[in-house]
Biotite code that builds the C-alpha atoms (Angstrom):
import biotite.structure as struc

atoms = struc.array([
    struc.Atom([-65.428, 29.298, -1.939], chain_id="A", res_id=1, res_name="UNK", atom_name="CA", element="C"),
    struc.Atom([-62.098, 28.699, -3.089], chain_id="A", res_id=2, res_name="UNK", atom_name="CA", element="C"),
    struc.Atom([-58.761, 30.601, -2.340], chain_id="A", res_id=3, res_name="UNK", atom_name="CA", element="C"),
    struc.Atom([-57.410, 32.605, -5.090], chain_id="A", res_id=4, res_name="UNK", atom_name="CA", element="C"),
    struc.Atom([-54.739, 31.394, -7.119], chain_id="A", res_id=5, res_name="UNK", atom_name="CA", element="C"),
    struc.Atom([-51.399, 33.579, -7.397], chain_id="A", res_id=6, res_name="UNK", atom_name="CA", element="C"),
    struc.Atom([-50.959, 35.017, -10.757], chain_id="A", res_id=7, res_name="UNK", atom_name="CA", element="C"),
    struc.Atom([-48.796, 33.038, -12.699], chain_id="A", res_id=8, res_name="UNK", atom_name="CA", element="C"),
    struc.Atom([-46.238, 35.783, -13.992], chain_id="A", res_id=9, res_name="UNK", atom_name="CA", element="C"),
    struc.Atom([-45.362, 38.773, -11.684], chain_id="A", res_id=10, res_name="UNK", atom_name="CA", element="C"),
    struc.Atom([-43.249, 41.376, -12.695], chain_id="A", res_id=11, res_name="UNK", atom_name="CA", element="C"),
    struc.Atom([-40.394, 42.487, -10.061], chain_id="A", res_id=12, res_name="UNK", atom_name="CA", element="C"),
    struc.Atom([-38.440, 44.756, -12.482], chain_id="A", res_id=13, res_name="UNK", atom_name="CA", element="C"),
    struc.Atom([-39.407, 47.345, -14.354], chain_id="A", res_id=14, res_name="UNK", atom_name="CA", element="C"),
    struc.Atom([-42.722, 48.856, -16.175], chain_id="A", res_id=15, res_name="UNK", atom_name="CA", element="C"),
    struc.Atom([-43.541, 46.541, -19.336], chain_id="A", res_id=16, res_name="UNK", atom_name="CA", element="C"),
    struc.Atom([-45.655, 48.150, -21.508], chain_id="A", res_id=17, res_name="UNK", atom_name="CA", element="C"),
    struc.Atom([-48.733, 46.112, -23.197], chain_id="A", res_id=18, res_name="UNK", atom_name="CA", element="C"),
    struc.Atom([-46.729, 45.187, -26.544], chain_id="A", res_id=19, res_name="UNK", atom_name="CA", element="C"),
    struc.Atom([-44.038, 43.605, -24.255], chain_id="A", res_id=20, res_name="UNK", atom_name="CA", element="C"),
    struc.Atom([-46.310, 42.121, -22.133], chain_id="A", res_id=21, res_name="UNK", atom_name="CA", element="C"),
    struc.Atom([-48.159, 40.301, -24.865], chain_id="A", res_id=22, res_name="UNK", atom_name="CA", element="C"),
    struc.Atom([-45.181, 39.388, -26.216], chain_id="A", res_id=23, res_name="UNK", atom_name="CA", element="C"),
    struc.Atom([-44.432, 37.841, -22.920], chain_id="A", res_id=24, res_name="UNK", atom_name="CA", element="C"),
    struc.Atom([-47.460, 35.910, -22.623], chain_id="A", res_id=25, res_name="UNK", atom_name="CA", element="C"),
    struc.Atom([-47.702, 34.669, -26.550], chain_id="A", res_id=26, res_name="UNK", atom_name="CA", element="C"),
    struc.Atom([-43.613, 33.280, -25.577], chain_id="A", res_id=27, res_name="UNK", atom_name="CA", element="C"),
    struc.Atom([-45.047, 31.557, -22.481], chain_id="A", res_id=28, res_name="UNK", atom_name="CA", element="C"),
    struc.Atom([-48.032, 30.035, -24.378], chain_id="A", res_id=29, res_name="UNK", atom_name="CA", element="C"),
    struc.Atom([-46.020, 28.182, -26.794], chain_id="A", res_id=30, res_name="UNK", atom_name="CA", element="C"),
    struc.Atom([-43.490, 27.046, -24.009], chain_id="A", res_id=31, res_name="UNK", atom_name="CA", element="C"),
    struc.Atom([-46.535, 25.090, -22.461], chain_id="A", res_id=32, res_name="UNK", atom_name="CA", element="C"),
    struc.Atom([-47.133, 21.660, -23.473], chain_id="A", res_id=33, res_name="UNK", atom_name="CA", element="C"),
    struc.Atom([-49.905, 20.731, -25.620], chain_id="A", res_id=34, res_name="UNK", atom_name="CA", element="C"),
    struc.Atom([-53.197, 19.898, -24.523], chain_id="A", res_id=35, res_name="UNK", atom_name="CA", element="C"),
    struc.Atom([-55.061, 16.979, -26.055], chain_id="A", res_id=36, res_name="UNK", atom_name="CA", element="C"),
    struc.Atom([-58.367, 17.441, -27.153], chain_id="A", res_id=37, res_name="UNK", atom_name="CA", element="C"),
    struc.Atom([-61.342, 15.651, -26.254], chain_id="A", res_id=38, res_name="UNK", atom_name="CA", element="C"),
    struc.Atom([-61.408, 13.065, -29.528], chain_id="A", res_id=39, res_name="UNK", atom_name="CA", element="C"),
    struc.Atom([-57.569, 11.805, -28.462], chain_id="A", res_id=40, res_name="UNK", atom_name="CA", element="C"),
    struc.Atom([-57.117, 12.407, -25.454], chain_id="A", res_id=41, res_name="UNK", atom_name="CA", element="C"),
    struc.Atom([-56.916, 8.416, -24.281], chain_id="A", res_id=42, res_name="UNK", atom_name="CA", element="C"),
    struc.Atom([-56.135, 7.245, -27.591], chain_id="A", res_id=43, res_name="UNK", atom_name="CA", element="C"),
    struc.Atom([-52.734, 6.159, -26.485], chain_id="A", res_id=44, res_name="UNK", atom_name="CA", element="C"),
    struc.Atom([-54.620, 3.553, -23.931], chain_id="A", res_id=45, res_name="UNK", atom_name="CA", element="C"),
    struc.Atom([-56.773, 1.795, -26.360], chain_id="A", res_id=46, res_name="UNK", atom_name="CA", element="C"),
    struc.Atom([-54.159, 1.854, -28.652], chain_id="A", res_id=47, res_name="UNK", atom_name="CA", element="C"),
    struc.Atom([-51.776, 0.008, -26.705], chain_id="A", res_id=48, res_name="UNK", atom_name="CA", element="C"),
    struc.Atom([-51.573, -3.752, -27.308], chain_id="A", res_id=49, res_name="UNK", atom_name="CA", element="C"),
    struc.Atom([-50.372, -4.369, -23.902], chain_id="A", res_id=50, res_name="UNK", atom_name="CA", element="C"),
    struc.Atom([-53.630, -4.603, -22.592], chain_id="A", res_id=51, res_name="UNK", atom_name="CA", element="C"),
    struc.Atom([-54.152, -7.829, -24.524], chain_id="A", res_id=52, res_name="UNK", atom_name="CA", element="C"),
    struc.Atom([-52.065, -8.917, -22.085], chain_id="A", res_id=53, res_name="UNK", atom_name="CA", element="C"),
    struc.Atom([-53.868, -10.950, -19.025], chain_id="A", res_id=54, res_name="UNK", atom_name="CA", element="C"),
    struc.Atom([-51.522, -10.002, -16.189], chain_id="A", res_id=55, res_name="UNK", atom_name="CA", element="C"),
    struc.Atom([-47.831, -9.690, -15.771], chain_id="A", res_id=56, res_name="UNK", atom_name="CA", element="C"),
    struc.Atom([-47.116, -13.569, -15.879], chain_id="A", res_id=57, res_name="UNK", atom_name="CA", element="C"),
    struc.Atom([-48.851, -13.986, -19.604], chain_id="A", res_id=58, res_name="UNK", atom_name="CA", element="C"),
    struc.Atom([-46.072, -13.822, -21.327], chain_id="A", res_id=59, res_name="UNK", atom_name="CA", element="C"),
    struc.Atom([-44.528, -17.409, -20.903], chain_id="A", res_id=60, res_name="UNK", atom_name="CA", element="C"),
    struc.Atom([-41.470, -18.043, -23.226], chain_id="A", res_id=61, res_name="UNK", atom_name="CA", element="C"),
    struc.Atom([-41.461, -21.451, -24.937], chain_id="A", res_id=62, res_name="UNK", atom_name="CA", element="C"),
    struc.Atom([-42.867, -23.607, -28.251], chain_id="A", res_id=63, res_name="UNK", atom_name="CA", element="C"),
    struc.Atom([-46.433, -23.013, -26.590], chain_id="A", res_id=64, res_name="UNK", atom_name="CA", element="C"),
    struc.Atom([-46.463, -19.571, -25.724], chain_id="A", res_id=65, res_name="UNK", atom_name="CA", element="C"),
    struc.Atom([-48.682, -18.476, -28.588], chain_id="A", res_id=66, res_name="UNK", atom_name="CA", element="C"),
    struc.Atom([-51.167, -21.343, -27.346], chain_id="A", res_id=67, res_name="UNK", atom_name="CA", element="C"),
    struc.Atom([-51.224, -20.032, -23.974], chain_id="A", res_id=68, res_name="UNK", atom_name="CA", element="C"),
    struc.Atom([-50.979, -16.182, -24.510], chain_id="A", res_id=69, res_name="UNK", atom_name="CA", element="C"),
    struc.Atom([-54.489, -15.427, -24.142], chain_id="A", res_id=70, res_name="UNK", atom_name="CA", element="C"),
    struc.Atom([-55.426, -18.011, -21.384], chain_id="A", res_id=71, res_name="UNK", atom_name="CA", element="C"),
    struc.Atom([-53.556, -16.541, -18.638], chain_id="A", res_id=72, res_name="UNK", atom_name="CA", element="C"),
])
């Protein structure tokens, strides 16, 4: 089995009631980044044209290096 996790808010102060509590919770859900869904989630990495690129060395300035860009 797996250990518990420790809650993620505790209160130390104090006896919220459930309208400040929720109010609370709704302030710490829109603090937390933004989760992808499943459709985009790796879009960035397909998307990038670096991976055209054939190792770090492909790039080789000069008249050629359009010739030679995809060879490497």
């Amino acid at each position: 089995m797996t250990e518990p996790q420790p809650p993620a808010v505790r209160i130390v102060r104090g006896a919220p009631d459930e309208v400040e509590l929720a109010a609370l919770v709704a302030g710490l859900v829109a603090a937390a980044p933004g989760v992808e869904d499943e459709v985009t989630a790796g879009a960035h990495r397909w998307a990038n044209p670096a991976h055209l690129l054939r190792g770090p060395d492909a790039w080789r300035p000069g008249p050629d290096a359009w010739r030679w860009s995809l060879r490497a």
